[in-house]
N, C-alpha and C positions, 0 to 999 in steps of 0.2 A: 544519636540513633536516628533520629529523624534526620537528618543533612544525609543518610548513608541512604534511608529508603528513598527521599528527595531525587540521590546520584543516581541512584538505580530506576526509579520512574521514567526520568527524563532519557534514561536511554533505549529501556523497551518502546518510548516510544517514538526515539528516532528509528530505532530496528523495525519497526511494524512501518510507519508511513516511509523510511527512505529508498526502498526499494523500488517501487514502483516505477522511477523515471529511468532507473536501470534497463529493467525489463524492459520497457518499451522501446529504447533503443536498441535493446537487444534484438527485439521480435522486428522493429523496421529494419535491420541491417537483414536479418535471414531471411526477411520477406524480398530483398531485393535477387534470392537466390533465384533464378529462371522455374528452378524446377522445384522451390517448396512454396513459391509465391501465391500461388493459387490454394494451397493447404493453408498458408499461414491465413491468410484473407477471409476465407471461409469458416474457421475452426476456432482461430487463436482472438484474430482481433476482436469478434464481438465478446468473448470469455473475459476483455484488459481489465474495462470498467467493473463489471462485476468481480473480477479478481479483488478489485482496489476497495470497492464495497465490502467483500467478503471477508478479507486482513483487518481492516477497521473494525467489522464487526467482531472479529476474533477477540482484538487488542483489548474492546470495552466489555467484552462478556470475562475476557482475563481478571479484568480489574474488579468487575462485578463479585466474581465469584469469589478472587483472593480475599474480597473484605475491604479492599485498599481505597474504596469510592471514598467514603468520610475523610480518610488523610488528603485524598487529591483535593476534595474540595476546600477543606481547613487549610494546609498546609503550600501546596503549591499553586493550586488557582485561587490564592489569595492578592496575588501581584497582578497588575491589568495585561504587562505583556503574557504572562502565563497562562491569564483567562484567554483572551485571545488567540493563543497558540490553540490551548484546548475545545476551542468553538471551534476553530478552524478548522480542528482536528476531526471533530464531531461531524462536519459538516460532508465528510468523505462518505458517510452514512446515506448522502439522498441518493446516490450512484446505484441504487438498489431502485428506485426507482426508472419506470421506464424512458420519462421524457431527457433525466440526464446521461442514460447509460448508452444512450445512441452514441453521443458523440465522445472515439477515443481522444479527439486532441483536447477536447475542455478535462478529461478526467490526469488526462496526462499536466496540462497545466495548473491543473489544483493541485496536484504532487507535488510542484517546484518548488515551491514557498518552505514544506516541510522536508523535502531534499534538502534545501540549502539551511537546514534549522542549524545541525552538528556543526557544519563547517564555519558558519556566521558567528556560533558560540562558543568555540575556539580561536578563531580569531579575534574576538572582544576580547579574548581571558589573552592572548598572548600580549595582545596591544596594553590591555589593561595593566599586566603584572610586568611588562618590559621584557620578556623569557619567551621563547617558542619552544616548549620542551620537545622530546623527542619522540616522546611517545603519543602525542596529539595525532600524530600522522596515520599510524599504525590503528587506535585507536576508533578513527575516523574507517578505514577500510574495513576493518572488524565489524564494524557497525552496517556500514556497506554490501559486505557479503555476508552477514544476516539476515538483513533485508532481503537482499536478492534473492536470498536462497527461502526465505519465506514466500517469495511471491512467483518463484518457480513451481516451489511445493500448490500452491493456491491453484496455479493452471494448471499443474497436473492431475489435481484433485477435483478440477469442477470438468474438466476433459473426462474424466473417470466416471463420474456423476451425469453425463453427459450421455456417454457410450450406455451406459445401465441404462439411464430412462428410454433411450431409442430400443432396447431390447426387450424393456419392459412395457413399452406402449409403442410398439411399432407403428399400431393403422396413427399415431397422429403426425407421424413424419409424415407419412404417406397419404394425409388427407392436407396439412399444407404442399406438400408439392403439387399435387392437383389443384391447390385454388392459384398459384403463383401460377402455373400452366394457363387456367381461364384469366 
């Protein structure tokens, strides 16, 4: 029973952190669009990091809540490459704060490591067992358009969140553009 909660951990949590380096390519390919360029720029990109802050925090209040913290820390961050994965993983946390969330390409590069976590541990298991089964592939994209569709969800949620407070605190949009003016 525990190897099945194990299977299932390790892939909510490539579904939470693999998205991210999706989206972002996604959002630089429609940014190159003439005519959404200047929306993307303004709206989308500073939302990236805090999106990638915002799924990480989701993932660990998940874990919080289910009860599942004592098995993580018993059970699978018991090996060093695991701990490691899961600091790492922790680590997508400081993106909440301001000095890292400026920058999208360090938040986009701390993704890659856990983008390429799924596809790294399928190829060890295929090398390993001599077999590339068939369903690794499929598998792997599942996991993919999970992700992705979680961190579509996230921008459209903090966009939403976004529109509200401007409606609900208008004079402070409008007291930063006056000091960007001075």
């Amino acid at each position: 029973m525990q190897v099945f909660f194990s299977i299932f951990w390790w892939i909510y949590f490539c579904i939470f952190y693999s998205g991210f380096p999706l989206l972002c390519i996604l959002i630089y390919f429609i940014s190159k669009n003439k005519n959404l360029q200047q929306t993307v720029k303004q709206k989308i990109y500073p939302l990236l990091p805090v999106a990638y802050a915002f799924v990480s925090s989701c993932f660990w209040i998940l874990i919080l809540y289910t009860g599942r913290i004592n098995f993580v820390i018993e059970r699978i961050a018991s090996l060093a490459p695991s701990m490691l994965a899961i600091l790492y993983g922790l680590s997508a946390l400081l993106f909440w704060l301001p000095a890292f969330r400026q920058n999208i390409k360090l938040s986009f590069l701390h993704s890659l490591p856990l983008f390429l976590l799924a596809p790294l541990n399928m190829l060890l298991n295929s090398l390993r067992h001599k077999v590339v089964h068939h369903d690794y592939i499929s598998t792997l994209f599942r996991i993919y358009t999970a992700g992705f569709l979680i961190y579509i969800i996230a921008i459209l949620f903090l966009l939403l969140l976004r529109w509200i407070m401007l409606r609900v605190f208008p004079y402070s949009q409008q007291h930063k553009n006056e000091q960007r003016i001075l």
